[in-house]
N, C-alpha and C positions, 0 to 999 in steps of 0.2 A: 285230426288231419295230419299228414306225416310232409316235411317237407323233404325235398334232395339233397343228396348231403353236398353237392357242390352249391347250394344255395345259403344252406343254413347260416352258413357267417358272415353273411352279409344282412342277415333280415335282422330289421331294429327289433329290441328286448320289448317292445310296445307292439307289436305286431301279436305276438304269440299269444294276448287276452282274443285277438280279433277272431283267429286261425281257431282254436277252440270255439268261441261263439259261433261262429261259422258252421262249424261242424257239428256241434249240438242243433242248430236249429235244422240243417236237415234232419237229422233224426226225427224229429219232431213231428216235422212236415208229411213223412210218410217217405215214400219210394217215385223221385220223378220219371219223367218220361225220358227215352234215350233216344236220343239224334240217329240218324245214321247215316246224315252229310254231317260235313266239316261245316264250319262257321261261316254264313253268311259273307261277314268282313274279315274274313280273316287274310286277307292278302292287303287289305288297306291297312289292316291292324299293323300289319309286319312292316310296310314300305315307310308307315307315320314315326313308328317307334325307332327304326332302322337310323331315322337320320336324329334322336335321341341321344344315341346308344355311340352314333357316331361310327355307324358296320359300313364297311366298303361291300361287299354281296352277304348274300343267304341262299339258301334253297331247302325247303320243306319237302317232305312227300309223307302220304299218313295212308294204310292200309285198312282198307276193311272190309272181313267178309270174303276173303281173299281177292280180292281187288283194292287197284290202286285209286283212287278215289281224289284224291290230291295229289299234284307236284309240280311245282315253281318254281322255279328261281326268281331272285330278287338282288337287285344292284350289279355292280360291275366286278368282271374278273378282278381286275387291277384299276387301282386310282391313277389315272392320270389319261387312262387309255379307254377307250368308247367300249370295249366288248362286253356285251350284258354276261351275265348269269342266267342260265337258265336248267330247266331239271336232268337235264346231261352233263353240266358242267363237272370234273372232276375234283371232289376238293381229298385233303388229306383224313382219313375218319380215324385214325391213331390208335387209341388201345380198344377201341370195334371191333380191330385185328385179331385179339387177344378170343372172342368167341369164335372166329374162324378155324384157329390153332387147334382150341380142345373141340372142337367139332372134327377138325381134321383127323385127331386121335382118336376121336369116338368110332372115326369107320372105321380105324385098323382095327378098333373093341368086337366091331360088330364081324370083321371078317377072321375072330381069331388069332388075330397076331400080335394083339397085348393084351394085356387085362390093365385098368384103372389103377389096382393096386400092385401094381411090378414096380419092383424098386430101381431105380432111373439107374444105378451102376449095372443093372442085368442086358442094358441097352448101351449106356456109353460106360464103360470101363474102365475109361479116365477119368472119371470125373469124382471129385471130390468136395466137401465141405472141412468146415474148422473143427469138426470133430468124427470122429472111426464111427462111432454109431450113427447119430446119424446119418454120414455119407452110404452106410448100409442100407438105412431104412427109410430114409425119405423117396416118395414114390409119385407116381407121374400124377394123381391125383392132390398130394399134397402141394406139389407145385400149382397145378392151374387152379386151386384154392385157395391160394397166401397163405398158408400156413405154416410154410420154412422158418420163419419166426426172422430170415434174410431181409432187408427193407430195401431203399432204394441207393442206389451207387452214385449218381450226381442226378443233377437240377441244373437251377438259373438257364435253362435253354437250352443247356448244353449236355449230347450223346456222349457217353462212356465211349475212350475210344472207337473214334467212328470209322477208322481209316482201318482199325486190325481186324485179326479175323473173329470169326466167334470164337475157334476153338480156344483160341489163347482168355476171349472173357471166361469163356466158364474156365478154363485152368486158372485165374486169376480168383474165383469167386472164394478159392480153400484161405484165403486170408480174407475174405468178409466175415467179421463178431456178429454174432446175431442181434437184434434190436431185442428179442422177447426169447425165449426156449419156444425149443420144438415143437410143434403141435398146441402150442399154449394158444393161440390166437391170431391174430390175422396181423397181416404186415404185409401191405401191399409191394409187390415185387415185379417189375419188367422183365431179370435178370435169369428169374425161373421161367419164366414164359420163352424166354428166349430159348433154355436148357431144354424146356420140354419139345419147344417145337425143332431142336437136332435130332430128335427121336424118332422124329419122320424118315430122313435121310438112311439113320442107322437101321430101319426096318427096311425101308421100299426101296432105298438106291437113287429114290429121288429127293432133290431139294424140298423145304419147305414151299418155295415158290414155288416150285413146277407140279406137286401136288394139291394146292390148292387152284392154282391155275385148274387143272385137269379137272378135279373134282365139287369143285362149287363153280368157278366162275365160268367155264361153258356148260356145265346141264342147267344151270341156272338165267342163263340167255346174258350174264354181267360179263359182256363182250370186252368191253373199255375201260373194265376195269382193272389195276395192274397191284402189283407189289414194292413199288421202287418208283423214286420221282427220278430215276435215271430212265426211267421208261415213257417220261412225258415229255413230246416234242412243243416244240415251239411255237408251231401253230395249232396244239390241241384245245380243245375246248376245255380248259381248266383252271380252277383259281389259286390266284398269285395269295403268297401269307405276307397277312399283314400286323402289325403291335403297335400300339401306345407307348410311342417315348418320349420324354419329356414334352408330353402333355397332347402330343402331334400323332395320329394313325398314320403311319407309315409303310409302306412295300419293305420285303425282310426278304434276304436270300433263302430261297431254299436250301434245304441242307438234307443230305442223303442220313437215311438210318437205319439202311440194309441190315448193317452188323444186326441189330434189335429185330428185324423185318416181325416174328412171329409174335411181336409185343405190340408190334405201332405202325408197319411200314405201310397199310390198306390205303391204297388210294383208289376213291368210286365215286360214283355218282348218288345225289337219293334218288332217282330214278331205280338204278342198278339195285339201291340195298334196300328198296322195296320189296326187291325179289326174294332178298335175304331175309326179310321181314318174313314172308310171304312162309319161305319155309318153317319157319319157328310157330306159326299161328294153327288155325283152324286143326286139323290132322298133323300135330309136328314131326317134322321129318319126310312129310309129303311135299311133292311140288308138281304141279298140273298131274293131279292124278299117281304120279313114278315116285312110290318111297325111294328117298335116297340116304333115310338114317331110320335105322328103325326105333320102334315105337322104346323100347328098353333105353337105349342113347339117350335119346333125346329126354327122357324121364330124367337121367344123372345129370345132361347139361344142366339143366334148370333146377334141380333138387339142390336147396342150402346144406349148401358142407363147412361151412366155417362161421360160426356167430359174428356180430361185429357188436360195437355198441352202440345202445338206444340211445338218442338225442331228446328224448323222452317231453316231446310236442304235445305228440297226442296216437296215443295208441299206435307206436311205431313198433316193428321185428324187422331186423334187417340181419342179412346174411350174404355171404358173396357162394354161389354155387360153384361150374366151371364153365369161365368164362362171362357172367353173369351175377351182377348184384341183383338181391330178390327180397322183395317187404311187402310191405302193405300197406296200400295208401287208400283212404277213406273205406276203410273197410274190404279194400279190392286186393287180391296178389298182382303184383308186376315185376314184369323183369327189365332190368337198364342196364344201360353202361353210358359213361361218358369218355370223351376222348380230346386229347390235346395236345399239338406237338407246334413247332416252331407256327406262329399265326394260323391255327387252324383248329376248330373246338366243333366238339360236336356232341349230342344229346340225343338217344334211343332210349326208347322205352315202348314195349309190350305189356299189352292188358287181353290176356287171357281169355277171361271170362265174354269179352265186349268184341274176340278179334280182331283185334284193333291192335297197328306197329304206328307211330311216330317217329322220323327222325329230321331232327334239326341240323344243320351244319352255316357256320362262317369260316369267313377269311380272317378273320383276328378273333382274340380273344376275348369272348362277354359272354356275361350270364344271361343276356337277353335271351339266348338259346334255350336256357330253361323256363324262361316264362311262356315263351311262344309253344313248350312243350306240354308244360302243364295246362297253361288255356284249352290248350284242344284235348287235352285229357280228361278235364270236367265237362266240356261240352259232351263229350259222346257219353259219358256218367252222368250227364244232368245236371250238374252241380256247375253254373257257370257264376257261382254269386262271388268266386273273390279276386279280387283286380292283381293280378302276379305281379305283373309288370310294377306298376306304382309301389309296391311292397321291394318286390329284389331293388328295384332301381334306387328308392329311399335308402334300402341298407348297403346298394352297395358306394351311394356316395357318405355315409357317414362313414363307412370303412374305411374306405377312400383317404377321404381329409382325418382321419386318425391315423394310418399310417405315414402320410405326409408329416403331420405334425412330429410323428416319432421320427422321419429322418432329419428333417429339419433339428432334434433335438439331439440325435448324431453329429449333424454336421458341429452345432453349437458347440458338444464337447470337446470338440478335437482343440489340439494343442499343436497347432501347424507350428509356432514357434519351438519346439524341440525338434533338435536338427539330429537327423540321421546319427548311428555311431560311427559310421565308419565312409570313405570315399564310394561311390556306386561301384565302381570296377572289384573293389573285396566283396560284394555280394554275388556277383557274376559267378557262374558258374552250374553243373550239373547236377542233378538234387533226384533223390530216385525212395519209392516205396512200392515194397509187395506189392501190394494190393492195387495203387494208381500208377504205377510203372514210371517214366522219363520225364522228368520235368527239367527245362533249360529256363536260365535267370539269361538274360543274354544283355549287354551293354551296347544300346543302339548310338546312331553316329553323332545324336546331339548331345549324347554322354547319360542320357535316361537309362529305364532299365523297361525290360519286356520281358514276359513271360512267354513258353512254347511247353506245350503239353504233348507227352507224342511223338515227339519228331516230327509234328505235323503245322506246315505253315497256315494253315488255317484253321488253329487252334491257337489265336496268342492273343495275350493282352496286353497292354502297355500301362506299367508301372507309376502312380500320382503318389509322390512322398503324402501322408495323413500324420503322422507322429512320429519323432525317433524311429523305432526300427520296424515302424507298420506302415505298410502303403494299401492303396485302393490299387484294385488292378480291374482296368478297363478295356474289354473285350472290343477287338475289332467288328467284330460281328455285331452290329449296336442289338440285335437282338438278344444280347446273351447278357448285356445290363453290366453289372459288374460285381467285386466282389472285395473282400479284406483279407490281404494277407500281414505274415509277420514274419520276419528273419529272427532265429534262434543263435545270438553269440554264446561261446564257451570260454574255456579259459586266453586269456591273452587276446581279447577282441578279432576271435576266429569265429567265422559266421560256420555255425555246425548245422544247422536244418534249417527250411522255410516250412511254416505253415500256412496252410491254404484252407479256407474254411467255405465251403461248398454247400450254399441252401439249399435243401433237397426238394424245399416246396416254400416259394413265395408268396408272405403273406397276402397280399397285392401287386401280381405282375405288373400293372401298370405304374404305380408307385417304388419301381424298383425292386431289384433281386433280394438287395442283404438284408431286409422288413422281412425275417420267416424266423418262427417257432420251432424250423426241422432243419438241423444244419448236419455236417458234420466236418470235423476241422482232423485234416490229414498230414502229419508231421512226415516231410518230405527230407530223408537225412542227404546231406551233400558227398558225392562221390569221386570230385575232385577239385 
């Protein structure tokens, strides 16, 4: 039995005898019967474990047969405020967006206007990487496949420049080092996603939004669904994001991430992305009858282009196609993707064989999403004997309190008695790198120090001395957590660069940002 990869690290090392025995004794058993309703309880299942898990809403819809067969909503937009959740609600479905994009490209495939393998300088002409060959030969397929060997540019919550334009991110990307060489393997990347979907504009003349707008979301009836939370009014039916911080699920600003739009920006309903489901299933590329991709496309969508590696459970292959992670789980192929941006997670998966779409979506961040996906996955496969929930939720509280303990033994080391080298106002000043462009140290009026990224006022954090010349810097945005920086003196106690060390992925979001195994720490030289 193969688990998901956004599950794996949470499930205890004592699970994995069970998950095997499990999966042997079907075998064993023979071939069961297959459902073809949803689960009896499965809306009490959600609403019991819901207030567990500690989710402000959800909403489910499950496809089968090409009908929608389920969809709910569960809990409230927003905490504090009476409006339910229900299967229209709008939540954020994040890098979902990421199969709209190479979808998108696949009809200029299909009308002759590119081919898979055009090399992305034959489209934007500016554009470049950290090396001549590659920038020649990397191609639109290698992008929406991770295979640039490019990884990801920030974390902790926080959008890469969110205020610039695109064009300046990808002119910005020729000073990203690659994480792997070229072609070697997979390195998940927004940044290409983003590059590939300019490639729309530079063919049709239209934005990435207004052809996707045009071409999925009305033949598809996904009326209300949009590309930009600048597109959601006040009074729409949509949910508010929420995070675990210090200890408390809380309401988080939305935060705009147009700039990325063709990686993350999809905001829908599962109502709506049933529909989307809809087209991927039965006849893919059909939808009431009207191919809208043909049969060749949608073969590439879904055909693995890039190995990943085995977490070697139990008879796992996993690959990311375009737009689309694709393995096999109990013996079945399916296709997923998960998705996640400021309070907002979401979990799809397609089984083929069974036509059968699932998608999950909250308003914060949990992995209950993937229990309540896998449960209805063995239901319609038969296989309803192993308790997901109880399993994720055991592994993700030992995770939990093991990452706590590790900050906890952060905080312990610190040597708050070593005083700064120098007055705060000699740290003050402009600090700049290729690659993350404008950082301001800036000396606020109680004499602290505060960070601005950007020139942009809502992009700053404020400065907590940690030791001599390292402070904590603590994002106004309490969703964005916080982080460790360090001022770099030279000769004669002149502050020459700050370095800022940016987790690229959180070992435990709820336990804080700086607990991550994927950092990268960017020496910001001072420019005045």
């Amino acid at each position: 039995m193969t688990l998901p990869e956004s599950v794996f690290s949470y499930i205890p090392g004592r699970v994995v005898a069970a998950l095997v025995a499990v999966s042997l004794t079907g075998c064993e058993t023979g071939q069961p019967s297959m459902p073809d309703a949803p689960p009896d309880d499965l809306s009490g299942y959600i609403e019991e474990n819901m207030q567990v898990w500690d989710i402000p809403g959800m909403a489910v819809a499950i496809v089968h047969k090409d009908e929608v067969v389920f969809a709910e909503g569960f809990g409230v937009r927003k905490l504090g405020e009476p409006e339910l959740v229900d299967e229209h609600t709008l939540f954020g479905v994040a890098s979902i967006t990421k199969a709209f994009t190479a979808a998108a490209l696949g009809l200029l495939v299909d009308e002759g206007r590119i081919r898979w393998d055009d090399p992305i300088v034959a489209w934007l002409p500016d554009f470049q990487l950290y090396d001549l060959w590659v920038t020649e030969n990397i191609t639109i397929r290698d992008a929406l496949s991770h295979r640039s060997g490019l990884g990801r540019m920030i974390g902790n919550r926080l959008q890469y420049m969110t205020s610039r334009e695109r064009s300046e991110l990808i002119y910005r990307l020729r000073y990203l080092e690659p994480e792997i060489p070229f072609r070697s393997g997979y390195v998940y990347s927004n940044m290409m996603y983003l590059v590939a979907g300019e490639i729309i504009p530079a063919v049709t003349g239209k934005s990435w939004e207004e052809f996707v707008s045009e071409r999925f979301f009305g033949p598809l009836g996904m009326e209300r669904s949009n590309t930009s939370v600048t597109q959601i009014g006040d009074d729409d039916n949509a949910a508010w994001p929420h995070q675990e911080i210090r200890g408390e699920v809380v309401p988080i600003p939305r935060r705009n991430f147009d700039n990325a739009g063709p990686a993350a920006s999809i905001n829908a309903s599962v109502y709506e992305m049933a529909q989307w489901m809809r087209l991927h299933l039965g006849e893919p590329g059909k939808f009431n009858g009207q191919r809208l991709i043909s049969e060749e496309v949608m073969m590439d969508l879904h055909s693995s282009q890039t190995v990943l590696a085995e977490y070697e459970i139990y008879d796992d292959l996993r690959s990311y196609a375009l737009g689309w992670f694709v393995q096999y789980y109990r013996g079945a192929r399916i296709q997923r993707h998960g998705g996640g941006t400021d309070g907002m997670n979401t979990t799809l998966i397609l089984l083929p064989e069974r036509d059968l779409g699932i998608i999950v979506v909250a308003n914060t961040f949990t992995l209950f999403r993937d229990a309540v996906a896998y449960t209805i996955l063995d239901h319609f496969m038969g296989k309803s004997e192993f308790e997901w929930n109880r399993h994720i939720r055991e592994g993700y509280e030992e995770n939990y309190e093991r990452q706590m303990a590790e900050r906890d033994t952060i905080r312990q080391m610190r040597q708050d008695h070593v005083p700064p080298s120098l007055p705060m106002e000699r740290y003050a000043g402009r600090y700049y790198d290729d690659l993350y462009a404008e950082l301001e140290v800036i000396e606020t009026e109680d004499g602290s120090l505060a960070l601005r990224f950007w020139e942009d006022d809502s992009r700053m954090a404020d400065l907590e001395h940690w030791e001599g010349d390292r402070f904590r810097a603590v994002w106004r945005n309490p969703a964005q957590r916080e982080k460790f920086v360090e001022f770099v003196l030279g000769r004669r106690a002149v502050v020459e660069a700050v370095e800022v060390t940016f987790n690229l992925r959180p070992n435990v979001l709820q336990a804080g940002a700086y607990l991550s195994g994927y950092t990268r720490t960017v020496r910001y030289q001072r420019v005045d």
